[in-house]
C-alpha positions, -999 to 999 in steps of 0.1 A, spaced: 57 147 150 91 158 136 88 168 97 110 145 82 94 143 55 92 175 46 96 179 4 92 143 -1 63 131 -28 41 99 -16 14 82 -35 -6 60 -15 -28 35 -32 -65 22 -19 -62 52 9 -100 64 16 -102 43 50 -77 17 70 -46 11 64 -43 33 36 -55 62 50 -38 57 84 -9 62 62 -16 89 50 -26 105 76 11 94 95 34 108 67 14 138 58 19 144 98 57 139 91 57 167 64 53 149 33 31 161 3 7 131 -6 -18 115 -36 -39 94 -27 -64 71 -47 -96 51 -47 -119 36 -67 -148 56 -52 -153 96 -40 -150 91 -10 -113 91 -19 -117 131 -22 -137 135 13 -107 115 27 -80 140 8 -98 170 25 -99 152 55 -68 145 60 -56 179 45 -81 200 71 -61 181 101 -23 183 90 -23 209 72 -3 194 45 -10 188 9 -30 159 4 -48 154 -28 -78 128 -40 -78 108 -71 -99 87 -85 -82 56 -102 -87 17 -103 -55 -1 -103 -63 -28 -120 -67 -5 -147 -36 -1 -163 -53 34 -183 -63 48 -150 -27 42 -133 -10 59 -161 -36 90 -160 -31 87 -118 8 87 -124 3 117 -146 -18 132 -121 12 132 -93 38 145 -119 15 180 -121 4 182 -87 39 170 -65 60 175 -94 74 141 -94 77 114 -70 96 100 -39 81 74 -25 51 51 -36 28 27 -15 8 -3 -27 -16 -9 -3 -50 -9 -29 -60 -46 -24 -91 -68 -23 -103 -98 -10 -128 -127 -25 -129 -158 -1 -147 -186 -10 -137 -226 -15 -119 -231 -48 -146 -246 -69 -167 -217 -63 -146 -196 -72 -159 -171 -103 -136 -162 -129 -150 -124 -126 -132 -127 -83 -103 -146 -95 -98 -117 -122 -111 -90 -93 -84 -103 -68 -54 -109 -93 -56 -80 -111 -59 -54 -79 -36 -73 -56 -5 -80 -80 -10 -71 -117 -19 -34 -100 11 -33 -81 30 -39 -113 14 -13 -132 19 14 -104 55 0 -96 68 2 -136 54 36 -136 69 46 -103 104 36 -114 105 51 -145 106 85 -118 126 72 -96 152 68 -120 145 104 -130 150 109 -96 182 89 -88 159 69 -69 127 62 -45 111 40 -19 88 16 -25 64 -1 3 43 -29 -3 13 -39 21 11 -76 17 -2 -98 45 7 -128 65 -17 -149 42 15 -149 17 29 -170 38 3 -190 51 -28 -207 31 -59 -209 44 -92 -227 34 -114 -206 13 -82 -184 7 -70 -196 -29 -75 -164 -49 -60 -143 -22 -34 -163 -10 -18 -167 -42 -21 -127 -47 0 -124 -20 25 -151 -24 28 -134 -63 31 -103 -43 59 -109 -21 79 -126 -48 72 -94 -68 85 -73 -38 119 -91 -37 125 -96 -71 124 -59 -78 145 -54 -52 170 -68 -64 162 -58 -100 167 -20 -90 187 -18 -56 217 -9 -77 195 24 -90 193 33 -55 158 25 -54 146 6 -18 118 -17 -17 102 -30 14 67 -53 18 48 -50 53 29 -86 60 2 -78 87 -18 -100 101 -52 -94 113 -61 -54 112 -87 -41 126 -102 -29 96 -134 -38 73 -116 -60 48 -123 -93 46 -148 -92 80 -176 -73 96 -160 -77 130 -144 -46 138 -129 -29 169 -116 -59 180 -95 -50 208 -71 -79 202 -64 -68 165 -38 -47 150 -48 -11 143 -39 5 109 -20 30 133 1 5 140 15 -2 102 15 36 93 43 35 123 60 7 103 58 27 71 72 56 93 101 34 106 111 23 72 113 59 57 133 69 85 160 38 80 194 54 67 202 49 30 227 23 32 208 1 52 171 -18 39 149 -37 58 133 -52 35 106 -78 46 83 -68 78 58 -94 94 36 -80 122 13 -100 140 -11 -95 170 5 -98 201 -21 -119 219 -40 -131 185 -75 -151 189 -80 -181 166 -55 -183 131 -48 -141 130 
């Protein structure tokens, strides 16, 4: 893969396995030097992984994001190790489905404060560097569920509607500081989250989004696409 990405900073969030690390594993191919973070070790195994087969730097960090203590200390973290920061993407997420009604406060909390109020904390801290920088990239994963509801769906749904508004309203709050923003809406990945099915062969692979990651990065300057929905091509049931 051409290096095209060579000198550029990345954090990735919520990168020890799917579509996180798939990332990962795609830009650090391109050249890029990357963080990554978890809320478990296995977010270090990952970094040496990923770092034994590229070659490139890639470096482990643990950090919760809906811990606004942990972000700052994880942001702190990339300004010694990369010395600064190009590009950041929120992709750390979870997902609690149940009906509504049984619905604890503790997963509405758990789901909210990952999927949006994390993204906040890691984008105000990104941008304060980007403007440092005269400017950055940012690349939200979202998903196709904030777009469409679905029973049993309430906590994450509305963590990803928030999250898409988010996306576009920050946008336009910083594309004057030369600062791009784009949000990824998959559909069903053929990861862990959310299911124990895996390896369906009908599913999107997390391959596949790290190529869309790629394909933003590599969009000239002047131009920003800004909202990506991806879908599987020959989907089984609501996907």
């Amino acid at each position: 893969m051409e290096p095209f990405l060579l000198n550029k900073r990345i954090l990735i969030t919520g990168a020890s396995k799917g579509i996180g690390r798939a990332i990962a594993l795609a830009v650090a191919r391109a050249g890029a030097s990357v963080v990554i973070c978890g809320r478990t070790a296995a977010i270090e195994k990952a970094a040496k992984e990923l770092s034994d087969e590229t070659g490139a730097k890639v470096i482990g960090k643990l950090a919760d994001v809906k811990n606004c203590e942990q972000v700052a200390e994880l942001f702190q973290f990339v300004d010694r190790e990369l010395g600064g920061l190009d590009i950041l993407v929120n992709n750390a997420g979870v997902g609690v489905f149940a009906k509504t009604a049984d619905l604890s406060i503790e997963d509405w909390r758990s789901v909210i404060d990952t999927n949006l109020s994390g993204v906040f904390y890691c984008t105000r801290e990104a941008l304060q560097r980007f403007k440092s920088a005269g400017g950055g990239y940012l690349v939200n994963i979202s998903s196709l569920a904030g777009k469409n509801p679905f029973a049993g769906g309430a906590a994450y749904n509305a963590s990803k509607f928030a999250l898409n508004g988010f996306s576009e309203a920050v946008m336009l709050d910083h594309r004057g500081d030369n600062v791009r923003v784009s949000y990824i809406m998959p559909g069903s990945v053929d990861t862990s989250f959310g299911s124990t099915q895996t390896g369906a062969d009908w599913k999107i692979a997390p391959e596949d989004i790290a190529e869309i990651v790629l394909m933003l990065l590599r969009m000239p300057p002047r131009t920003l696409v800004s909202r990506v929905e991806v879908r599987p091509s020959k989907p089984k049931g609501n996907a």
